[in-house]
C-alpha positions in Angstrom: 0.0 0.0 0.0 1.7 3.8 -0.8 1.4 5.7 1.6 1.3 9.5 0.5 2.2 12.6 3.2 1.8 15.9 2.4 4.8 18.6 3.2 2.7 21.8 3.4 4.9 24.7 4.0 4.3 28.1 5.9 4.2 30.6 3.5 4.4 34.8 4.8 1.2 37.0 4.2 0.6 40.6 4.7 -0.8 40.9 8.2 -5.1 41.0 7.7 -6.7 43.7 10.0 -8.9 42.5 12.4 -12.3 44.6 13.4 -12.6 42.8 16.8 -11.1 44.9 18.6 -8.4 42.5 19.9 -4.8 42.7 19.1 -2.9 39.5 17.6 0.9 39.3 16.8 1.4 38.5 13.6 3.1 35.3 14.5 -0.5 34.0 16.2 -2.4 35.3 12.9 0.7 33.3 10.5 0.0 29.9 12.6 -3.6 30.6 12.2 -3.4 30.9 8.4 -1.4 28.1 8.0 -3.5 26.0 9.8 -6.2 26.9 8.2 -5.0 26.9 4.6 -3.4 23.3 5.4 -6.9 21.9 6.8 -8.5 23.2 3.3 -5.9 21.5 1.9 -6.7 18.2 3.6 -10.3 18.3 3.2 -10.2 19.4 -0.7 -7.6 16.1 -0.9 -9.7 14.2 1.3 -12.9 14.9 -1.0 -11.3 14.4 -4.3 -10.1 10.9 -3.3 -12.7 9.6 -1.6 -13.4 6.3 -3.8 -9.4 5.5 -4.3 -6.7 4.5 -1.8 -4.5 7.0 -2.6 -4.3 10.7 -0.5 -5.3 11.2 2.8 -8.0 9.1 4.1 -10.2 10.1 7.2 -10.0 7.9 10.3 -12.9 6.3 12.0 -13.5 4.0 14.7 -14.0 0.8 14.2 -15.9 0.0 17.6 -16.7 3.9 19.4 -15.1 4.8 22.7 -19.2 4.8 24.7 -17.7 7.2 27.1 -17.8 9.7 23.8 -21.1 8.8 23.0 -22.5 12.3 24.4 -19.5 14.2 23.0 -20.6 17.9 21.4 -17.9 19.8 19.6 -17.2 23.0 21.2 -18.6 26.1 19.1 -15.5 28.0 19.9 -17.3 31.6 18.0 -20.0 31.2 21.4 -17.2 31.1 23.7 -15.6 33.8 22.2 -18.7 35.8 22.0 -19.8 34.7 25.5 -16.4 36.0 27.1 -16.8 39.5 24.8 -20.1 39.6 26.6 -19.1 39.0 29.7 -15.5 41.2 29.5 -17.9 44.3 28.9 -20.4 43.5 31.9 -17.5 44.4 34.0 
């Protein structure tokens, strides 16, 4: 079986300006970009390659963890909005 890994490498943008409100370094907004642009990456791979062994595949368990059974994702733009929310009640 070939096993495929992508190299994705960081590449240097102009820093975006962020209405927020909230300062980031442009070392925090780089590593976000890059994660970002490397997970579109992965999915767009994942998608185009679904029916072939070849290219990423997607993991899934075989028999579920139960104690994961009630597991929600966290919706981290509530959280964020939530401690915004919060931050100006004081």
């Amino acid at each position: 079986m070939t096993r495929i890994v992508h190299n994705y490498k960081r590449t240097s943008s102009p820093r975006s300006p962020t209405n927020t409100g909230e300062l980031f370094t442009p070392a925090h907004e780089e590593n976000v970009r890059f994660i970002h642009d490397t997970w579109q990456c992965v999915m767009r791979d994942i998608k185009s390659s679904q029916n072939s062994d070849r290219g990423p595949q997607e993991y899934v368990e075989k028999t579920p963890n139960p104690a994961l059974h009630s597991f929600t994702p966290v919706d981290l733009s509530d959280i964020k909005r939530r401690s915004t929310q919060d931050s100006k009640k004081s």
